[in-house]
N, CA and C atoms as a LAMMPS dump frame, in Angstrom:
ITEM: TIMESTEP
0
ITEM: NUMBER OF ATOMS
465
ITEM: BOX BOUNDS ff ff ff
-5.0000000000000000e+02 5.0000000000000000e+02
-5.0000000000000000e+02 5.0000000000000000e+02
-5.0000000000000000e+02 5.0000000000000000e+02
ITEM: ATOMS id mol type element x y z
1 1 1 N 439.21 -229.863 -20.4
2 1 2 C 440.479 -229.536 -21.016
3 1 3 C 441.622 -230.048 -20.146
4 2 1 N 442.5 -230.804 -21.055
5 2 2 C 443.503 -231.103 -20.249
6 2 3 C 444.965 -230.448 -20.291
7 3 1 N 445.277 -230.025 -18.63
8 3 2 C 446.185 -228.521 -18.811
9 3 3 C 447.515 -229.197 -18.823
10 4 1 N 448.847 -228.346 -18.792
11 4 2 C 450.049 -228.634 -19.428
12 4 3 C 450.775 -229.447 -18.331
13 5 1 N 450.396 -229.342 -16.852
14 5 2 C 450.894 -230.033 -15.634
15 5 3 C 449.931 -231.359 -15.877
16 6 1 N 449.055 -231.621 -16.23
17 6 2 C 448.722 -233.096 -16.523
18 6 3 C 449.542 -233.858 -17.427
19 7 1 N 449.167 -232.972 -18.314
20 7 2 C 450.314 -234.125 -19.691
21 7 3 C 451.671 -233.698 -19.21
22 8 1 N 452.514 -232.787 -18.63
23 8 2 C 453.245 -233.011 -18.174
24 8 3 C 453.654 -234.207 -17.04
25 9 1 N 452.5 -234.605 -16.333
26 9 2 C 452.979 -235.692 -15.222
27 9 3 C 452.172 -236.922 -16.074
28 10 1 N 451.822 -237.04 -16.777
29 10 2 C 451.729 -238.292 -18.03
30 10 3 C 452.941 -238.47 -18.738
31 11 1 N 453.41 -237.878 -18.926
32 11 2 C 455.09 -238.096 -19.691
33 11 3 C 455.998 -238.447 -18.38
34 12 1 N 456.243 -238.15 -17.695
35 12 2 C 457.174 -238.392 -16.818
36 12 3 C 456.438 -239.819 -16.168
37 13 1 N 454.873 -240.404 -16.162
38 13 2 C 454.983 -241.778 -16.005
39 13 3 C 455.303 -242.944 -16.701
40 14 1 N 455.001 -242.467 -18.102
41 14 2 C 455.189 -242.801 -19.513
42 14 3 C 457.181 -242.995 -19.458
43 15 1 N 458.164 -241.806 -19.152
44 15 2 C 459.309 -242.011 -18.88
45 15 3 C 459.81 -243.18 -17.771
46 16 1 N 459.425 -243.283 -16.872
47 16 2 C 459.588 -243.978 -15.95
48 16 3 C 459.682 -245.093 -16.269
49 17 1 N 458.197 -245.518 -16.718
50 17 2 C 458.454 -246.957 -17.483
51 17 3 C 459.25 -247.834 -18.435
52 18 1 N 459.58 -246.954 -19.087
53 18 2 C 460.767 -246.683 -20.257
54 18 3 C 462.097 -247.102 -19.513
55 19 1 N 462.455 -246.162 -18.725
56 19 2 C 463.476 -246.496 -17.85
57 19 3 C 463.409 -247.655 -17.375
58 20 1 N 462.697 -247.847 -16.352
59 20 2 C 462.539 -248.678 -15.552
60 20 3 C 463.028 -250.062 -16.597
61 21 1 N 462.556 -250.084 -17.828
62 21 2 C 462.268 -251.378 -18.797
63 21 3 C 463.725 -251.457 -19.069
64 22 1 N 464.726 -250.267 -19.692
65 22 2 C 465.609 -250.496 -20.122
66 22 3 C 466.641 -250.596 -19.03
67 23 1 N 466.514 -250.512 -18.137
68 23 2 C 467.677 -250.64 -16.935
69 23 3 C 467.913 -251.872 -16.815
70 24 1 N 466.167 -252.527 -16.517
71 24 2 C 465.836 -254.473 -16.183
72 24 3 C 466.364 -255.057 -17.523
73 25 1 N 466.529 -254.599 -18.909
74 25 2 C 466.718 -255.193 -19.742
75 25 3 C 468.487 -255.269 -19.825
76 26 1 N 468.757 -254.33 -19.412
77 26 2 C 470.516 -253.697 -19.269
78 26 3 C 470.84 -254.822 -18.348
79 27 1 N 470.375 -254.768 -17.423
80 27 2 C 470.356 -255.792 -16.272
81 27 3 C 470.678 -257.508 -16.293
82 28 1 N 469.709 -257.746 -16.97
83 28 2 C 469.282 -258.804 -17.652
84 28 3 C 470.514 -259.294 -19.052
85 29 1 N 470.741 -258.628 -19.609
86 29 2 C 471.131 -258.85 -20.517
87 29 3 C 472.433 -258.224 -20.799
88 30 1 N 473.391 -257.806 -20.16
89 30 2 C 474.678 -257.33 -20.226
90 30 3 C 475.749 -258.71 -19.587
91 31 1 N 476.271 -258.775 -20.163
92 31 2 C 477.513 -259.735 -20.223
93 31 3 C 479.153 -259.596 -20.225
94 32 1 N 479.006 -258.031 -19.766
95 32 2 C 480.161 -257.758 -19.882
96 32 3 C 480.997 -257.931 -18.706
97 33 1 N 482.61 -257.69 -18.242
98 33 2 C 483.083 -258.183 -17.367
99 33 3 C 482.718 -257.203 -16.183
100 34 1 N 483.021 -257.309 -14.601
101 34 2 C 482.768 -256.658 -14.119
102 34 3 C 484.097 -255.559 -13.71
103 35 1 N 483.685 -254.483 -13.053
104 35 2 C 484.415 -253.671 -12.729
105 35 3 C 484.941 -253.996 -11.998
106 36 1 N 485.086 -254.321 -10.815
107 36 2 C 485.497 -255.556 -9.529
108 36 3 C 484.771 -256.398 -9.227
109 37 1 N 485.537 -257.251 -8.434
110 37 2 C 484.899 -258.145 -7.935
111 37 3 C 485.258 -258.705 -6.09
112 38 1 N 483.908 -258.413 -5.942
113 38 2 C 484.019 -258.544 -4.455
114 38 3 C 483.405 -259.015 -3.498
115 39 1 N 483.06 -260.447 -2.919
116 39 2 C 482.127 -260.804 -2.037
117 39 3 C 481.506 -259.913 -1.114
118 40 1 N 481.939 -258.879 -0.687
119 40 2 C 480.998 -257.986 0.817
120 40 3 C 480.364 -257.265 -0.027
121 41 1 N 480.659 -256.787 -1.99
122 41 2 C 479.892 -255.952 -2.743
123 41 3 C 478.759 -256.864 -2.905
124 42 1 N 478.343 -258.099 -3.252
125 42 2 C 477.745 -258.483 -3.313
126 42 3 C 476.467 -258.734 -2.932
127 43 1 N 477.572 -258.895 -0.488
128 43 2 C 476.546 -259.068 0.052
129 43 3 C 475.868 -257.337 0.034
130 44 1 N 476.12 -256.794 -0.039
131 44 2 C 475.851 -255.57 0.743
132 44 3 C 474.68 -255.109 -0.62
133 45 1 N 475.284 -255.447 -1.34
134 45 2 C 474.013 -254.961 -2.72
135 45 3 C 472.564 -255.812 -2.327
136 46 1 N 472.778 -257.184 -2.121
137 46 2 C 471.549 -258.163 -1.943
138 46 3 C 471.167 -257.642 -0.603
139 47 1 N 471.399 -256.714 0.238
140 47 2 C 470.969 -256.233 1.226
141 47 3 C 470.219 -254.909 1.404
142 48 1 N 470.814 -253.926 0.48
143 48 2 C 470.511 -253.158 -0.141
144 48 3 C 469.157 -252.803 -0.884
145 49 1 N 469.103 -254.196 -1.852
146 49 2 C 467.986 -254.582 -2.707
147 49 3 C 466.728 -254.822 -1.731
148 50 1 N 467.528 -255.721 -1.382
149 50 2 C 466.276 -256.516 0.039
150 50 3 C 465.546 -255.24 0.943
151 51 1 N 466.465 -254.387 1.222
152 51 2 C 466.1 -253.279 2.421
153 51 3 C 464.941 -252.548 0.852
154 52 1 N 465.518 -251.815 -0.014
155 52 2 C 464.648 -251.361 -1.009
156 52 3 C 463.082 -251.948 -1.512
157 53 1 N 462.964 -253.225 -1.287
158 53 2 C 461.986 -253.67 -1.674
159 53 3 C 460.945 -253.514 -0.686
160 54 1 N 461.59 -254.253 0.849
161 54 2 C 460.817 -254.174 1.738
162 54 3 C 459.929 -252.444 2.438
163 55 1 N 461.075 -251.706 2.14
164 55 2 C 460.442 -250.177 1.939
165 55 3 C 459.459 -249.792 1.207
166 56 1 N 459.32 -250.428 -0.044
167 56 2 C 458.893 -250.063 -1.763
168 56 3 C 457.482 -250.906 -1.103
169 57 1 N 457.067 -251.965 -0.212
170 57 2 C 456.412 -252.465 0.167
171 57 3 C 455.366 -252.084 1.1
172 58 1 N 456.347 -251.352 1.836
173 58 2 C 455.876 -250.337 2.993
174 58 3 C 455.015 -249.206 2.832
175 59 1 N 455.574 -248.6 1.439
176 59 2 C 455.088 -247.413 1.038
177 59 3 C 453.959 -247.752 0.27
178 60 1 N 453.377 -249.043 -0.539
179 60 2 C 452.697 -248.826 -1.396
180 60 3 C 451.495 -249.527 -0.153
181 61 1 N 451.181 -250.229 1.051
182 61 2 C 450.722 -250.246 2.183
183 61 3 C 450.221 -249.291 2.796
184 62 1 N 451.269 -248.251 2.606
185 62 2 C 450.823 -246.542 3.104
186 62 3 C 449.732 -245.947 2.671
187 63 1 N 449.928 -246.311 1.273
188 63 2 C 449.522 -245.547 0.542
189 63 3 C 447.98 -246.041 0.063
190 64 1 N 448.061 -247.391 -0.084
191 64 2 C 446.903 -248.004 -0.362
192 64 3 C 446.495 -247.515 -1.805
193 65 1 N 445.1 -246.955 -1.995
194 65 2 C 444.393 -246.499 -3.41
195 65 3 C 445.192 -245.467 -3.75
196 66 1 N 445.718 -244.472 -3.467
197 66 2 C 446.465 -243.563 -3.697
198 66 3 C 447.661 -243.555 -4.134
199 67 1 N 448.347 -244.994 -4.347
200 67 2 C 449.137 -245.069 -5.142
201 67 3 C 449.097 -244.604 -6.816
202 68 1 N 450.063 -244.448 -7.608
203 68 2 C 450.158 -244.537 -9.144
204 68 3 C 451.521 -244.2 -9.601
205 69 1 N 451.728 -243.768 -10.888
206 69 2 C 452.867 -243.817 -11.107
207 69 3 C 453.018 -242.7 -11.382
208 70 1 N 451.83 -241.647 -12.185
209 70 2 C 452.104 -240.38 -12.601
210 70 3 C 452.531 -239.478 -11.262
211 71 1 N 453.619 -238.353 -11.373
212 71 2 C 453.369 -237.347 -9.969
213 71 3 C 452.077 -236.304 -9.721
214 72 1 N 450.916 -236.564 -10.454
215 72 2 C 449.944 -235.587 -10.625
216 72 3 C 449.634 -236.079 -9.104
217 73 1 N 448.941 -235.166 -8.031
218 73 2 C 448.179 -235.926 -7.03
219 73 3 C 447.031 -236.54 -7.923
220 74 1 N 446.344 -236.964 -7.229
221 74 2 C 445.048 -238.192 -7.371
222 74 3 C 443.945 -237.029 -6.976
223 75 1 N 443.08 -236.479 -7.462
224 75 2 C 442.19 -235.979 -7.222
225 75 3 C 441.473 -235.977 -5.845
226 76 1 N 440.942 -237.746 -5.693
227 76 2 C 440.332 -238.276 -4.873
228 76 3 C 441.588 -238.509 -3.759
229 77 1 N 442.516 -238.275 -3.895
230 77 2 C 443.638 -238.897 -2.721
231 77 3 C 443.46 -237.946 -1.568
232 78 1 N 444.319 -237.586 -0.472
233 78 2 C 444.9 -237.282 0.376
234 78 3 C 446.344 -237.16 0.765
235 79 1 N 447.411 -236.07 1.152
236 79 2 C 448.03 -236.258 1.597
237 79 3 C 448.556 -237.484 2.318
238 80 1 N 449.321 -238.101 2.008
239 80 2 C 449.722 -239.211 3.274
240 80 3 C 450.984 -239.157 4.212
241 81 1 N 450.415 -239.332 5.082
242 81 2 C 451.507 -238.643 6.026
243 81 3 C 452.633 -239.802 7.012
244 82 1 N 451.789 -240.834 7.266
245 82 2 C 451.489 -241.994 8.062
246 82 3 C 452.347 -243.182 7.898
247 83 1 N 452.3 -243.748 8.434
248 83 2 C 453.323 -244.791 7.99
249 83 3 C 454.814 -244.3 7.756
250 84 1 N 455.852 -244.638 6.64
251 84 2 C 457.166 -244.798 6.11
252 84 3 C 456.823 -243.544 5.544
253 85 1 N 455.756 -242.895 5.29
254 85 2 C 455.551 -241.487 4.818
255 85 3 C 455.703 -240.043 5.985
256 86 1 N 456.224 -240.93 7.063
257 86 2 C 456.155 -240.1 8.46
258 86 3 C 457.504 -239.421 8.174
259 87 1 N 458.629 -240.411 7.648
260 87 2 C 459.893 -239.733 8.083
261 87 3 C 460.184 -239.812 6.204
262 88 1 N 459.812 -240.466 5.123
263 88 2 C 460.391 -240.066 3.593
264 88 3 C 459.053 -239.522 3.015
265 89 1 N 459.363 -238.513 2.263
266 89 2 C 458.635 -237.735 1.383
267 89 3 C 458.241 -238.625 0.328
268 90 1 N 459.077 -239.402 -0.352
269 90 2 C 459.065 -240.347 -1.581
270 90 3 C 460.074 -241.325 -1.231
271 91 1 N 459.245 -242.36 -0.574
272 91 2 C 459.784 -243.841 -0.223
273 91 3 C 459.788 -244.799 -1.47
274 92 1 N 458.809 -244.678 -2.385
275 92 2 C 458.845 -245.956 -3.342
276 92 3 C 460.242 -245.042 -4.037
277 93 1 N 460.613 -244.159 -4.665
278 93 2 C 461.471 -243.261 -5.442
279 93 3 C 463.25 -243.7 -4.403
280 94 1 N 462.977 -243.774 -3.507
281 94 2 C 463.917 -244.32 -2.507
282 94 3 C 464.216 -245.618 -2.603
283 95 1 N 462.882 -246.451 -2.282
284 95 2 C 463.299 -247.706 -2.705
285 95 3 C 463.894 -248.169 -4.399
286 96 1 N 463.229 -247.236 -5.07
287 96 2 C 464.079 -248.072 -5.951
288 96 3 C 464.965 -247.534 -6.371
289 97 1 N 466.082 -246.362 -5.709
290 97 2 C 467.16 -246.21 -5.899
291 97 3 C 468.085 -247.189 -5.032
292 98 1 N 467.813 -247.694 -4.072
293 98 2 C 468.401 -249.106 -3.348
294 98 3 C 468.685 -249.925 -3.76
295 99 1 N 467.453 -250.14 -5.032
296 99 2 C 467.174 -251.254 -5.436
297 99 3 C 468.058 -251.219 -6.69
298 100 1 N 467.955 -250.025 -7.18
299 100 2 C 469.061 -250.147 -8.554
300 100 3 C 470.718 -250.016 -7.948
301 101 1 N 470.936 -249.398 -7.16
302 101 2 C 472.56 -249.213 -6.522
303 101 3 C 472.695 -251.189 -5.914
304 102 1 N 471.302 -251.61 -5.012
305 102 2 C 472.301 -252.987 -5.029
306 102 3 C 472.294 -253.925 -6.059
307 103 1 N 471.477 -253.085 -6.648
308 103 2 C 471.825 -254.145 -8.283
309 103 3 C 473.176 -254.184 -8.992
310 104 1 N 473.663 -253.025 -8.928
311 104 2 C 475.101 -252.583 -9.309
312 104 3 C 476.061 -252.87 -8.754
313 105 1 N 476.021 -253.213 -7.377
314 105 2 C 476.929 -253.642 -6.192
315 105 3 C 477.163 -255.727 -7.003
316 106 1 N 475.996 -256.324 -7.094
317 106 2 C 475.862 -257.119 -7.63
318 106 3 C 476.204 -257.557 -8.325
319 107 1 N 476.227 -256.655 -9.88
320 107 2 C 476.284 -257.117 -11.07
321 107 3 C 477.45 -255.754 -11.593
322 108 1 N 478.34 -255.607 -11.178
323 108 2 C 478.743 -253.951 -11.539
324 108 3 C 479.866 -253.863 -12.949
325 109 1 N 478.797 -253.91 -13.698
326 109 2 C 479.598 -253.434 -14.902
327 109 3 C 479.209 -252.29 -15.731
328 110 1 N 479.732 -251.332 -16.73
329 110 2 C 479.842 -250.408 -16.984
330 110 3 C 478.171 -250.094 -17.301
331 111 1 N 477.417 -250.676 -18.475
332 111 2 C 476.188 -250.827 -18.448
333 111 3 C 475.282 -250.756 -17.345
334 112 1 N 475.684 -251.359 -16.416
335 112 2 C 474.449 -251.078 -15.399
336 112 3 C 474.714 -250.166 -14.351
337 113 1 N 476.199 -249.382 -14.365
338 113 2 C 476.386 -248.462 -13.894
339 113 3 C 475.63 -247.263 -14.271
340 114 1 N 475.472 -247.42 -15.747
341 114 2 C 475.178 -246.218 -16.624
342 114 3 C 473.534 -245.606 -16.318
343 115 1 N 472.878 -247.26 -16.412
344 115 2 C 471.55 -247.778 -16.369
345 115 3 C 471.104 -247.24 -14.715
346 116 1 N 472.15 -247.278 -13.773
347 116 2 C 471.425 -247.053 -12.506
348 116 3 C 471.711 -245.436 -12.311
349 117 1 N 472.451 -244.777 -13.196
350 117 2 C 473.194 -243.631 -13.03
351 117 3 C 471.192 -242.816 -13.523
352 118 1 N 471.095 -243.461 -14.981
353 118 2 C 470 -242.749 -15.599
354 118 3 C 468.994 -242.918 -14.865
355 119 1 N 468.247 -243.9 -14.028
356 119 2 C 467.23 -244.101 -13.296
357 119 3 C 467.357 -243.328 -11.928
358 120 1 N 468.478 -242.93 -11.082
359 120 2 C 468.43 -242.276 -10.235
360 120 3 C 468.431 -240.637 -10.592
361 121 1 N 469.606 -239.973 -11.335
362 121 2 C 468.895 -238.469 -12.363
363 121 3 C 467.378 -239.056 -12.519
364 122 1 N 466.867 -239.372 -13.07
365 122 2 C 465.637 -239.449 -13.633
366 122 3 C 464.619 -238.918 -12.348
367 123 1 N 464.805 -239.936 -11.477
368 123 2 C 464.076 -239.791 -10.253
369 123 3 C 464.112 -238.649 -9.241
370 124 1 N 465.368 -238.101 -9.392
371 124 2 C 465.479 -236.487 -9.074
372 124 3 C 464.879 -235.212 -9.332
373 125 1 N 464.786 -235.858 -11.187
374 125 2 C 464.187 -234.799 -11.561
375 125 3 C 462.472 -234.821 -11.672
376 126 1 N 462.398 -236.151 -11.372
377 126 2 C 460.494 -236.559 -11.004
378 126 3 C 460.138 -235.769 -9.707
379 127 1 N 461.338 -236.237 -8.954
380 127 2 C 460.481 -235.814 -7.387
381 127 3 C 460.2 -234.09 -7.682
382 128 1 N 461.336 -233.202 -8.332
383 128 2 C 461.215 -232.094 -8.106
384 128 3 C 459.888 -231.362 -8.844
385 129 1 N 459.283 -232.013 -10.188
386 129 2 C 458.144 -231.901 -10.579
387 129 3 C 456.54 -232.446 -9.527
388 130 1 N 457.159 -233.319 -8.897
389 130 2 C 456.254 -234.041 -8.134
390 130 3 C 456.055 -232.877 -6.852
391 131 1 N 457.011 -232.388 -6.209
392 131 2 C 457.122 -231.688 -5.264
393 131 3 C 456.209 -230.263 -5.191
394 132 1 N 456.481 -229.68 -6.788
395 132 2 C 455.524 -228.764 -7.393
396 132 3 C 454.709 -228.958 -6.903
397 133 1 N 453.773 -229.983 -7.307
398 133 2 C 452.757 -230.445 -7.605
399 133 3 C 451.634 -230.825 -6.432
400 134 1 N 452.531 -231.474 -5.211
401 134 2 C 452.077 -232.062 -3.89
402 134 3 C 451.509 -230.306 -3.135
403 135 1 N 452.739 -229.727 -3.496
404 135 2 C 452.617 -228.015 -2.711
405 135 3 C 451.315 -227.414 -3.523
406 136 1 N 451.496 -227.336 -4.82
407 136 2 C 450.36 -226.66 -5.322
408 136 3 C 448.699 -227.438 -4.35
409 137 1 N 449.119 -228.465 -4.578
410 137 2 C 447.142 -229.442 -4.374
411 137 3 C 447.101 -228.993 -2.576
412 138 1 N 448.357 -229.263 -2.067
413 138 2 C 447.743 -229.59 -0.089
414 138 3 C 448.452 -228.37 0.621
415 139 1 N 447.934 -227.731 1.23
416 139 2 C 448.936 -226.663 1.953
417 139 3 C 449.172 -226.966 2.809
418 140 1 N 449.523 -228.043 3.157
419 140 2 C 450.044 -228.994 4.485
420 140 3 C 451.573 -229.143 3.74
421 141 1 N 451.706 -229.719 2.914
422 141 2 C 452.922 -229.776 2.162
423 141 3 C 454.287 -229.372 2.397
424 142 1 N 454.212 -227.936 2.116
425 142 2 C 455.422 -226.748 2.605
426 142 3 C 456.065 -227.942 4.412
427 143 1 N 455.177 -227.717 5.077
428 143 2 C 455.382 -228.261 6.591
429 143 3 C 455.953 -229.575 6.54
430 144 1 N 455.089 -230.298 5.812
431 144 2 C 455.53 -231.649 5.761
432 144 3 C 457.003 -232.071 5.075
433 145 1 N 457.112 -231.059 4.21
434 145 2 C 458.148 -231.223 3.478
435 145 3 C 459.628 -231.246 4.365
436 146 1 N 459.431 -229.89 5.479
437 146 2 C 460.373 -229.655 6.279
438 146 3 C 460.985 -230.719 7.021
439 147 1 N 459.85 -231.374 7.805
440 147 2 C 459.681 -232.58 8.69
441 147 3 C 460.693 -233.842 7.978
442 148 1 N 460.472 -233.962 6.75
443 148 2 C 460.847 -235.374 6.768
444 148 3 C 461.893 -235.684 5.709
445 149 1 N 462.369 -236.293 5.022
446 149 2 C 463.681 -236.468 4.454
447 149 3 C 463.048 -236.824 2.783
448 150 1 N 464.173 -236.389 2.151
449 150 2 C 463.681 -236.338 0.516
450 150 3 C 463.907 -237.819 0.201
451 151 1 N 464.647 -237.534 -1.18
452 151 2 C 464.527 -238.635 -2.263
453 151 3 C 465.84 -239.696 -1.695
454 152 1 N 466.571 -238.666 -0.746
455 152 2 C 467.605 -240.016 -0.156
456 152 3 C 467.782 -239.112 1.565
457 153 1 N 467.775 -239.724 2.593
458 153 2 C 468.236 -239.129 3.95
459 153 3 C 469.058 -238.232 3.828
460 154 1 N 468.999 -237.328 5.076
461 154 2 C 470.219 -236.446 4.929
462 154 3 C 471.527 -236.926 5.372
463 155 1 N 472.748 -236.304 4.971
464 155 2 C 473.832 -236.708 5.525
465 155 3 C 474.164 -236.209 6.552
């Protein structure tokens, strides 16, 4: 039998993708003027992006088989602690809020403001289902959680 926290973290991977599609398509395909315009926005977005990916890289390295997209743990997984998972709780969820803010730095018009606005809410409200979820499976969790920094560093 499959219980209501499964198909619950099947919809929220199922969402993701969705997002994810219509942001790249927003992205891709918006033509409208920009909000400003500014060479250091530019650089600083393509830096941004760059730093996001290379993280998003890091983490899925970390993580190895234990990657996926749903927040259910993996049955067969493990906690991971190691790596870029030492000091972020949710590094890929990090990276690609980098990755959508230097997209916007980039390309910043109202559309992909909107588009990076919905993908970062979105991802807020993943981690906090995800967070459930990590605490319920490992009782290492609670601890780990303390230790290391969420869905963006602290200020």
């Amino acid at each position: 039998m499959i219980d209501e926290a499964f198909r619950t973290s099947r919809r929220y991977a199922a969402a993701q993708t969705a997002i994810l599609c219509a942001f790249t398509t927003v992205l891709l395909f918006d033509r409208a003027p920009f909000l400003f315009e500014s060479s250091a926005a530019r650089i600083a977005g393509g830096i941004l992006s760059a730093a996001g990916l290379l993280l998003m890289f890091a983490a899925l390295v970390s993580l190895r088989r234990a990657v996926q997209i749903a927040p259910e743990p993996r049955a067969d997984a493990e906690l991971v602690t190691s790596g870029v998972y030492a000091r972020f709780r949710h590094p890929i969820y990090t990276a690609i809020v980098a990755i959508v803010a230097g997209l916007f730095l980039r390309q910043p018009t109202m559309a992909v403001a909107a588009a990076s606005g919905a993908v970062i809410i979105f991802l807020a409200r993943k981690v906090r289902f995800e967070e459930m979820r990590l605490a319920a499976r490992y009782p290492a969790y609670p601890a780990y959680k303390r230790r290391t920094w969420g869905l963006f560093p602290p200020m």
